[in-house]
C-alpha positions as a Markdown table, in Angstrom:
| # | Residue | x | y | z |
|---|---|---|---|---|
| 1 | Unk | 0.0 | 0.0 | 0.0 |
| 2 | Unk | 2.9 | 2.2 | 1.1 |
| 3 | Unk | 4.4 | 1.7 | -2.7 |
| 4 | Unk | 1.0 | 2.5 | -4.0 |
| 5 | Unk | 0.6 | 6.0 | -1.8 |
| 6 | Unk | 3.8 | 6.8 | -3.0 |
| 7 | Unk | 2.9 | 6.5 | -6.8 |
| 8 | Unk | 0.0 | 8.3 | -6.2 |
| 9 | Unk | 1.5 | 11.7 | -4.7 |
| 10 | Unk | 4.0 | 11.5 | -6.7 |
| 11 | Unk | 1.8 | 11.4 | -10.1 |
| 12 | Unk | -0.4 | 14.5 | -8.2 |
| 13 | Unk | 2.7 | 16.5 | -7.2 |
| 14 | Unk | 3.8 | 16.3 | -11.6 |
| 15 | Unk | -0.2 | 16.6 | -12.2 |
| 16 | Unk | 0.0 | 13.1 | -14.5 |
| 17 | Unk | -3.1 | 12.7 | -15.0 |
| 18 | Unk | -2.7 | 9.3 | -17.3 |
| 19 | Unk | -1.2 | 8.0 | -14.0 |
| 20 | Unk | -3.6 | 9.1 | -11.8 |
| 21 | Unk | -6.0 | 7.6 | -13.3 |
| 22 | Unk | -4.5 | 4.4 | -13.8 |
| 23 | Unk | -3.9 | 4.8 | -9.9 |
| 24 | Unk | -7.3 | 5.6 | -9.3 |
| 25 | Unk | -8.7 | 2.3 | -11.7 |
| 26 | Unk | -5.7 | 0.3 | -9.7 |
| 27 | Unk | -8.2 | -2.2 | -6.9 |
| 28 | Unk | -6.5 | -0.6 | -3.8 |
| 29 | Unk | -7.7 | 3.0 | -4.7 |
| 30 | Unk | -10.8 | 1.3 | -3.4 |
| 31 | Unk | -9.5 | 1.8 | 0.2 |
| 32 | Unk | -8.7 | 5.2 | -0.2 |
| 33 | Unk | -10.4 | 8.1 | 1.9 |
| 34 | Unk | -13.0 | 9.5 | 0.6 |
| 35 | Unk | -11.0 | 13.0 | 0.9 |
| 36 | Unk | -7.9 | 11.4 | -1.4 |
| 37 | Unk | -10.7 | 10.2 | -3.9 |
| 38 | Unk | -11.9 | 14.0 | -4.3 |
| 39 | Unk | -8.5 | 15.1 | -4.6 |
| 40 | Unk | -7.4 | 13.2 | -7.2 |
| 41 | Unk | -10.3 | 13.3 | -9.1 |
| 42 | Unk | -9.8 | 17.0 | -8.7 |
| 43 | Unk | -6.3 | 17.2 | -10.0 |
| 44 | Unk | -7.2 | 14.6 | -12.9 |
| 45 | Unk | -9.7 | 16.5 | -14.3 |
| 46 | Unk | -7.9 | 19.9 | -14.4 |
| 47 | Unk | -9.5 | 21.5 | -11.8 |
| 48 | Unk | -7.9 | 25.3 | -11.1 |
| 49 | Unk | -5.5 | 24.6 | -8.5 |
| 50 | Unk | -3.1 | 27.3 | -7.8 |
| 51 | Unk | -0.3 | 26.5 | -6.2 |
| 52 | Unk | -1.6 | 23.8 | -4.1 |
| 53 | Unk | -0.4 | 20.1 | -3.2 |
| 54 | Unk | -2.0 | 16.9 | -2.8 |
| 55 | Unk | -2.1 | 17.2 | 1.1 |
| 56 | Unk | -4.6 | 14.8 | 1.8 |
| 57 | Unk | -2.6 | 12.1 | 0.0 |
| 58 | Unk | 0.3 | 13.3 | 1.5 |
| 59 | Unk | -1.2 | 13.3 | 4.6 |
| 60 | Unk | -2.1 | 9.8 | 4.5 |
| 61 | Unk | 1.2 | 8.5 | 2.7 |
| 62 | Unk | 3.0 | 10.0 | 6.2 |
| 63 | Unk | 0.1 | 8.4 | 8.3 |
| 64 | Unk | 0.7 | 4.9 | 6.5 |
| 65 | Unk | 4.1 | 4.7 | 6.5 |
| 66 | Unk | 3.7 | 5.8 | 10.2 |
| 67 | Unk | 1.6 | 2.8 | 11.3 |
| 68 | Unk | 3.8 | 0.4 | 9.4 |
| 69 | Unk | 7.1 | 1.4 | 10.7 |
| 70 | Unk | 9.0 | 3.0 | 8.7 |
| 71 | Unk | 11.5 | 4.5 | 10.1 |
| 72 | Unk | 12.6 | 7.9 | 8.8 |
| 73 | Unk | 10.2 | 10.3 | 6.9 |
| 74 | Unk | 10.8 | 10.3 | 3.6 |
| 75 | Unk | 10.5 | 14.0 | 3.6 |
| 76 | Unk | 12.9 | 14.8 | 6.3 |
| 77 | Unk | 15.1 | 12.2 | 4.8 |
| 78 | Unk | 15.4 | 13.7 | 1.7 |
| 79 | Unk | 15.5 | 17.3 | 2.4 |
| 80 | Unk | 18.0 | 16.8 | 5.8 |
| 81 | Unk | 19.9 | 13.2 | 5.5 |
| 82 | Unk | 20.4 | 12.8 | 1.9 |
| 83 | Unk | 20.9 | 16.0 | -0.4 |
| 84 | Unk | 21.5 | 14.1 | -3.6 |
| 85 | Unk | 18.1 | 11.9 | -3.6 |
| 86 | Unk | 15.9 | 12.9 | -6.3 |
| 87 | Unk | 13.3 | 15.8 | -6.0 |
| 88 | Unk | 10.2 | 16.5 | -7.9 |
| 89 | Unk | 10.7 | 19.2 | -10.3 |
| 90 | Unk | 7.2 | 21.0 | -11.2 |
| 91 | Unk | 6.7 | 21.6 | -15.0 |
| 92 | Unk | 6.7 | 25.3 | -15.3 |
| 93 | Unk | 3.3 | 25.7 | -16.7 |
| 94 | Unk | 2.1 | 23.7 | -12.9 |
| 95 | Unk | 3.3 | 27.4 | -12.2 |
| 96 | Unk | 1.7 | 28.8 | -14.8 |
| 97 | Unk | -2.1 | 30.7 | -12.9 |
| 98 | Unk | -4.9 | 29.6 | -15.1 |
């Protein structure tokens, strides 16, 4: 599941929405919260966004990996402990306002 939250944000952090929706047709997207659901289905079909982020995917990504031990953040981890790992880089028009 952990694998799968992490395919998902990362496909609604790049807004690819040919991934999310494979993600979203994938049988665990079934056990998503409702909140994730609306979120991606949101950013899928190109609704005005800003400069927001998928938190409530994020959200539960953190809370996931939280219950099942992992034991760094991924976040922290790649922002404090390892400076090379890869980051997401937003296309410029995800900049663009709309």
């Amino acid at each position: 599941m952990l694998a799968f939250l992490d395919s998902l944000c990362a496909a609604l952090i790049t807004r690819d929405v040919v991934r999310i929706r494979q993600l979203m047709a994938h049988p665990l997207s079934r056990a998503l919260p409702r909140a994730v659901v609306e979120e991606a289905t949101a950013i899928a079909g190109g609704a005005p966004r800003g400069f927001s982020a998928p938190l409530q995917a994020m959200r539960l990504y953190h809370q996931t990996a939280h219950l099942l031990g992992v034991r760094s953040d991924p976040a922290i981890h790649h922002t404090v402990r390892d400076p090379g790992r890869r980051q997401f880089d937003l296309p410029l028009e995800a900049l663009a306002p709309r």
